[in-house]
C-alpha angles and dihedrals in degrees: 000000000000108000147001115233102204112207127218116205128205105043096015101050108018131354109224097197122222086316097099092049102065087044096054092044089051095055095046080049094056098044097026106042085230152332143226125209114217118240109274088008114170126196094190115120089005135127122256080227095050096037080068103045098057097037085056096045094093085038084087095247129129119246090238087055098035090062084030086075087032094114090046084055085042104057087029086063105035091052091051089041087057092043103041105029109115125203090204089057090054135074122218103220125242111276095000100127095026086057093041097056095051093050099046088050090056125094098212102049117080105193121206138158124245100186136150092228129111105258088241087056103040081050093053096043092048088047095069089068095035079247090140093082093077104060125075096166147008147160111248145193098277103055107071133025088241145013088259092057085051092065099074088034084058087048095050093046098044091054082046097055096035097035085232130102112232119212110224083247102070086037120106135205122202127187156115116251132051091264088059084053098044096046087047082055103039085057100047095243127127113285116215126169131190127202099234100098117070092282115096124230095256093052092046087052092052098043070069102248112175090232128014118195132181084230145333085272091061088045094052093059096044105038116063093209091065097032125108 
């Protein structure tokens, strides 16, 4: 194998609406006793953890109790994803499965996911498509503070998995916000955003991503990795 091609979620794969969100507020608010979502506050490229730690800061809990209750959060949200998440809310996004098919039936693509969701969630939403099936590894939410902290935990999981080390040069990210793009360059991997989050094209392209693309469709026809 030649290179490792590291999936976002939410934004980059599938789109779940407004769905997820009342979910995830319902179950701070069950564990939590509220939450307050700071003015201009984004969840895009940000870990389900630390999602939770900064919309319970003004909630009048301290941070060590606040990830103290963080696997209470965890299964309260995960049960009511699972329950509540609805494939005719979402949008399955343009050349997805198309993309995802070529590359699992190469021999010299390994495919893994790189996504700030908790593994049970990113499981349930990819579940919806049947998208699951294509991932054998990745790197989630709950295993590093930040995005940065996934990338190394990506690494480790993808030579586990293939048997083979891949140099952060022959790694790609793929994503949709500005964070997908700076943990892709902090570690020294391809960085290559798509506008099908809630960041346009032109702020993707100054947040300095390598590539910027309107979708995976366009991609597929411009970047010979990912082409038929």
């Amino acid at each position: 194998m030649k290179h490792l091609v590291l999936f976002d979620i939410d934004g980059t794969l599938l789109r779940c609406g407004r769905q997820v969100g009342s979910i995830f507020v319902q179950a701070l608010e069950d564990v939590y006793g509220g939450w307050e979502r700071p003015e201009g506050y984004s969840f895009a490229g940000k870990t389900d953890p630390m999602i939770v730690v900064e919309m319970t800061r003004g909630v009048g809990l301290g941070e060590d109790d606040v990830r103290r209750r963080l696997p209470e959060m965890r299964a309260i949200y995960l049960r009511r994803l699972e329950e509540g998440l609805r494939r005719e809310g979402m949008v399955l996004l343009p050349g997805v499965v198309e993309l995802l098919e070529r590359l699992s039936a190469r021999d010299d693509v390994a495919v893994g996911l790189l996504t700030g969701n908790w593994q049970g969630g990113a499981d349930v939403k990819l579940s919806r498509f049947d998208l699951g099936r294509f991932f054998g590894f990745g790197a989630f939410g709950g295993d590093a503070a930040d995005r940065r902290g996934l990338v190394p935990v990506a690494l480790d999981r993808a030579e586990a998995h293939t048997g083979r080390r891949f140099a952060p040069e022959e790694t790609w990210i793929i994503g949709d916000t500005p964070l997908d793009v700076d943990c892709a360059r902090a570690a020294g991997a391809v960085s290559m955003a798509v506008a099908t989050g809630f960041v346009d094209a032109e702020d993707l392209r100054r947040s300095g991503a390598d590539w910027v693309f309107d979708d995976l469709e366009q991609a597929s026809r411009e970047i010979d990795l990912f082409a038929p």
